[in-house]
N, C-alpha and C positions, 0 to 999 in steps of 0.2 A: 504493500500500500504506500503510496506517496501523496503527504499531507502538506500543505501548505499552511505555513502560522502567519497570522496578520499581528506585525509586533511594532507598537508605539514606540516604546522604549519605555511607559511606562508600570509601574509596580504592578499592577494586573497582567499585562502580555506579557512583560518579562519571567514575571513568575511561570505563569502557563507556559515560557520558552524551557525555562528550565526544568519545569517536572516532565513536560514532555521527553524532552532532550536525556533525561534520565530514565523512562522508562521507555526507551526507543524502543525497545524488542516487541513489545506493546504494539507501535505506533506504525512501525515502518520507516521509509525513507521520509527526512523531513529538509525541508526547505522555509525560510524567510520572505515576507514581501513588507517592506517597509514604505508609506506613503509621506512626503515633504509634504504639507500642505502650505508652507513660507504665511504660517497666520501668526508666529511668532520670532519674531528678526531676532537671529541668535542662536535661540534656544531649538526650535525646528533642524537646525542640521547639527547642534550638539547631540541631540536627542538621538540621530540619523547616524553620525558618529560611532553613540555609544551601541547601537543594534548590531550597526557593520562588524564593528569589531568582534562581537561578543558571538557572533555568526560564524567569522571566521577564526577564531581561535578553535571554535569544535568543529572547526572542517565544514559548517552546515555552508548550503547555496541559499546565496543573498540575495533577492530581488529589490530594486528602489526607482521610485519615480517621481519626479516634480508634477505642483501642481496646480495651478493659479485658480487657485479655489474660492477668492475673493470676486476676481472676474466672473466664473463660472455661477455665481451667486448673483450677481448681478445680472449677466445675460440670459438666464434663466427664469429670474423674478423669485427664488426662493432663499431660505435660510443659509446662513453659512454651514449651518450645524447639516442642512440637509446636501446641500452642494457638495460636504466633502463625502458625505455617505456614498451619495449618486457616484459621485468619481473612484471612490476607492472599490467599492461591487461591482463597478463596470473592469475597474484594471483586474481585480483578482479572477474576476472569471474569464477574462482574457486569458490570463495567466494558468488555468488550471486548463484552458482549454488547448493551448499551444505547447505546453509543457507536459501536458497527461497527467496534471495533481488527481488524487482522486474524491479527494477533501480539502475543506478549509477549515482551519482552526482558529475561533476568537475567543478572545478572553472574556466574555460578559460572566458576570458573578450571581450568588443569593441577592447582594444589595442593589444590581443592573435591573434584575427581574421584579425586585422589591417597587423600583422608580419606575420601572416602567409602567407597571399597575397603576399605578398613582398619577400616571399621568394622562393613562388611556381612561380612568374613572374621572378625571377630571374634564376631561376634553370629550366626555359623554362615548360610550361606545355598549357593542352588546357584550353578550358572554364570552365569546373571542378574543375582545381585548381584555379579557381577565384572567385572562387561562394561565399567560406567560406565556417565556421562551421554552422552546424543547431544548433539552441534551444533545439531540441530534438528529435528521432525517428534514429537515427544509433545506431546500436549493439556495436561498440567496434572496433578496427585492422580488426579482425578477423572476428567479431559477431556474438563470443557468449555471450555479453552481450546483455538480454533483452532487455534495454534501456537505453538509456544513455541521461543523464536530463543536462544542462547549465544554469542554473538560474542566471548569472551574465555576459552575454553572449550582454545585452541593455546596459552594465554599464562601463563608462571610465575606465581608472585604476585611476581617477585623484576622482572620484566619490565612489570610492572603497574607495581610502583615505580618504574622509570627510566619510564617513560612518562610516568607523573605531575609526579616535576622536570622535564622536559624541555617537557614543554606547560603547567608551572604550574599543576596540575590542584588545585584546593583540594576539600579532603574534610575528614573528623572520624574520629578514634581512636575506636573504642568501646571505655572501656578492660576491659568483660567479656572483650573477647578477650584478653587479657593471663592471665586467672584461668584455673584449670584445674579449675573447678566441673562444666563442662561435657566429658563425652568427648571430643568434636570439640573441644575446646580442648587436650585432656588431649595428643592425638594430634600436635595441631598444635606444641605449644609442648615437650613432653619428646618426645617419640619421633622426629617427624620431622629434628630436628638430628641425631641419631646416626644416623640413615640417611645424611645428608651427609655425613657425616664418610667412611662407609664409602662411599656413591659421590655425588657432589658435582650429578653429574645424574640423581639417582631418581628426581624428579618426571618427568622426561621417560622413563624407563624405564618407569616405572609405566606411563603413559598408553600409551607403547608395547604392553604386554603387554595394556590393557585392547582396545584393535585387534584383536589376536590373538584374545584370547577371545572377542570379538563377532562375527568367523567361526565360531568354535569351536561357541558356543552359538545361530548361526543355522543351522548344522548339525543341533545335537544335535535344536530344537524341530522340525528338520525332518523326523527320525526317530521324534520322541516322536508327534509328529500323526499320523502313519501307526500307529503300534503303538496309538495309543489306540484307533483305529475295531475294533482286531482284539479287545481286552481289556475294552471296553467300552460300554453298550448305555445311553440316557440320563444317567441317574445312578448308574449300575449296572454294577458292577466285576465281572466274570469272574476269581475269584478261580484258577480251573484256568487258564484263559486268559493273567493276568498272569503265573502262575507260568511257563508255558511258555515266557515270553522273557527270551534272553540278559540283556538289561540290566533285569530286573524291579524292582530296588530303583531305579534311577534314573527308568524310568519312573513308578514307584508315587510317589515325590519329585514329579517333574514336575505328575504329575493333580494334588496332594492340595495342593501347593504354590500353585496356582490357585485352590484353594477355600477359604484362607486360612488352612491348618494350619501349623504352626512346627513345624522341623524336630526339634525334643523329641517331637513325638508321632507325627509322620511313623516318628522311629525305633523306639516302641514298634510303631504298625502293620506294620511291617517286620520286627519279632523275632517277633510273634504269627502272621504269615503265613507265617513259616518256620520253626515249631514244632510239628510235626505230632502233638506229646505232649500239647499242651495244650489244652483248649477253647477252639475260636474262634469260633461262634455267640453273640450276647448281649450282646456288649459294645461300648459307646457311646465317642468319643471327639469330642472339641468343637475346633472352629476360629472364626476370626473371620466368623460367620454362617452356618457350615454345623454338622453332624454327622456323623459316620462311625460307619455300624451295622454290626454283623460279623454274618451269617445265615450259613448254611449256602453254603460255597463261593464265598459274594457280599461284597462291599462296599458299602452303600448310603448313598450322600449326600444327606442331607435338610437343608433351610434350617432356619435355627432358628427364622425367622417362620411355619413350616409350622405353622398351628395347624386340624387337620381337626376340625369337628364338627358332629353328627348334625344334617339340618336339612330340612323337608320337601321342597328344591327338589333334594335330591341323590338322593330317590327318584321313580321312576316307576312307578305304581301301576296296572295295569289289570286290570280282572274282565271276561269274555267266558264264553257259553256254550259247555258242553263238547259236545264231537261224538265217535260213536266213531271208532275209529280217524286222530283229533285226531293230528299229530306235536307230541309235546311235549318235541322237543329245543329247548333254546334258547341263545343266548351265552354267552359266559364274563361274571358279573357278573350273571346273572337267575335265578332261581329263580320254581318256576313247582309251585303245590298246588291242592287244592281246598278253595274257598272254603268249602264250608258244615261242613268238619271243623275248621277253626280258629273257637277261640271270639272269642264279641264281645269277651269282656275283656283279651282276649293285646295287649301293648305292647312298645313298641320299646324297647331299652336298650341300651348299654352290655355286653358281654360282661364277666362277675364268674368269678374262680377259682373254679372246683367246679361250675361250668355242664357238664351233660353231654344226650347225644341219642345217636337209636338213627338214622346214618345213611343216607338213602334206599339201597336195596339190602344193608343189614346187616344183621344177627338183634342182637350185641350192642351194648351201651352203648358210648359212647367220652366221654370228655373232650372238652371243650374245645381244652384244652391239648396235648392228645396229637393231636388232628385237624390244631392247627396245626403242630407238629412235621411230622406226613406232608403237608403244602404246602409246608413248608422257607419258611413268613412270617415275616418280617425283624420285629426287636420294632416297628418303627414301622407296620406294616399290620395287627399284633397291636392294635395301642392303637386300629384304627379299627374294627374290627371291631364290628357293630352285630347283633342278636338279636333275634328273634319270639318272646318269651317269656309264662309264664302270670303277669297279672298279682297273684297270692302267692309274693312275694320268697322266701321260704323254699320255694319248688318249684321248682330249677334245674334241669329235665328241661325243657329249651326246643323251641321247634318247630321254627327255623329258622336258621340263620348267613345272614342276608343277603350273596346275593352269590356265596355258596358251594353249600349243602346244605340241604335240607330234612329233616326228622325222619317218619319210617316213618308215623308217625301221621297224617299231612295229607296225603299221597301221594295222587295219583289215581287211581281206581277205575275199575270196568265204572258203579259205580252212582254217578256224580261225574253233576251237573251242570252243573255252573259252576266255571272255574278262574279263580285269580288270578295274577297275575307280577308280581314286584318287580325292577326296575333298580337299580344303584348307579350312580347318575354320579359323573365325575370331579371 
């Protein structure tokens, strides 16, 4: 096995360099990736320094890379704290991937897992984020890391330290951690003493309860995955269906929490679902890469790279001689007239507000708008909707909704000789 350690320089990775490094036979082949992130002038390449070195006195392979992680924060639009995450998961799995590592090893601790809780309870989250970290068996951010190993993971930080004097483990203070610029620092340095005070072993309580929960919530996802198949069709929420079950709010959390909505909007979709006063068709709400559309009785999740438009390879176009008693039923998605009642000049567009048609099998007019109302089309199959229309923009008396309906006018006859059918592909 060949593992790759991700080593700061300080007291946490260094210590996890060293027991590692001692119980190699354990471990396998191990290798170093040390990341510059120049967020401290000086101290950043003493740190850098002290790993190389300490790397190559045991013969271990050293990996290190600069990193304008300030920049990277800025062109981004996110945290520093997150910027240098992004950059160092993105090199290490580079790293495991060019190199054949089969794992990465981080130092995160009892008291990493402690702050992390406390910070996911604080910034509102479900069962998930209370679980904790695992020991081992997640990929990375992303995952494309193989494996990702915690070896320090049962250990206080307070246990981290006697380790350290007692094996002479040499490391570097980062003295950011000292500051409470940082939440996770905020958490660490004021809040978590008064927890010792009131019980002196919370770290090991905490982690305790995080055990707990991680039954709890391999439970819960084991009931959410059953109720989804019942409430849900693609990307397409049975809004009669959700509401039918006992734990509808927590399931509707589970789904939407996947699609990478925050539980702020999560909770308005939950007040709107159970407000039977109010209008619930029409209205959009945004996550990290999806959408959430409210139609008629549905919930529809659309990506936000979902961009459809009108393009010749997504129709299918054929003309064929008419016969009588021709059957001109056809699919859902084809429409089917005859060709020599549509003029040469009629063109494709876009569906426009005020668009109306007489249709196939009706005497009067309808709307546009009102025809989609009686289909119960969620606004985003509204927006694709495309039209056989009379090339004078000021005549919205169209001939056809592709896909849907034809217009009375183009209809086939006794005296039709030739039909045409239009496909919408997906």
């Amino acid at each position: 096995m060949k593992v790759l350690l991700a080593v700061s320089g300080g007291i946490d990775s260094m210590t996890m360099a060293d027991i590692m490094f001692s119980h190699s036979r354990l471990y396998g082949t191990l290798a170093i990736a040390h990341c510059n992130f120049h967020l401290r002038p000086g101290d950043c390449d003493a740190d850098e320094a002290l790993v190389r070195d300490w790397a190559l006195a045991r013969g271990i392979r050293f990996h290190r890379k600069d990193f304008d992680t300030a920049g990277y924060a800025s062109e981004k639009g996110v945290s520093v704290e997150m910027a240098a995450r992004e950059l160092r998961y993105a090199w290490f799995s580079e790293l495991c991937r060019v190199h054949g590592y089969d794992a990465l090893a981080v130092a995160h601790n009892a008291n990493d897992n402690a702050e992390t809780l406390m910070l996911n309870l604080l910034r509102g989250t479900g069962l998930r984020g209370i679980t904790g970290m695992a020991q081992s068996g997640e990929g990375g951010p992303d995952g494309t890391i193989p494996l990702v190993l915690r070896p320090l993971l049962g250990m206080t930080r307070k246990e981290i330290e006697a380790y350290a004097r007692q094996h002479s483990v040499p490391f570097r203070t980062d003295r950011t951690n000292l500051e409470n610029e940082y939440r996770r620092n905020g958490i660490r340095n004021l809040v978590f003493p008064l927890f010792e005070e009131i019980n002196p072993s919370f770290v090991r309580t905490l982690n305790r309860n995080m055990e707990h929960f991680r039954e709890a919530d391999a439970i819960v996802r084991e009931w959410c995955s059953e109720a989804r198949k019942r409430v849900m069709e693609g990307e397409v929420i049975s809004l009669p269906a959700l509401l039918g079950e006992r734990h509808w709010k927590y399931l509707l959390y589970s789904i939407l929490e996947q699609y990478g909505f925050q539980p702020p909007v999560i909770s308005c979709v939950q007040r709107l679902a159970e407000s039977p006063g109010h209008t619930f068709a029409g209205k959009t709400f945004s996550g990290d890469g999806y959408r959430l559309v409210t139609a008629r009785e549905r919930l529809v999740l659309v990506p936000e790279n979902d961009s459809w438009e009108l393009s010749a390879d997504k129709l299918y176009i054929e003309a064929y001689p008419y016969e009588r008693g021709m059957d001109l039923r056809r699919p859902a998605g084809t429409i089917i007239f005859d060709s020599d009642r549509l003029p040469d000049d009629a063109v494709l567009r876009c569906w426009i507000a005020g668009d109306w048609f007489i249709p196939l099998g009706m005497r009067g007019k309808k709307k546009l708008s009102d025809f989609f109302k009686d289909l119960h089309l969620t606004p985003v199959e509204k927006e694709r909707v495309i039209v056989l229309a009379p090339a004078d923009s000021d005549d919205r008396h169209i001939y056809a909704v592709i896909g849907y309906r034809i217009d009375e006018r183009i209809k086939v006859t006794p005296k039709t000789s030739e039909v045409t059918s239009i496909t919408v592909r997906p």
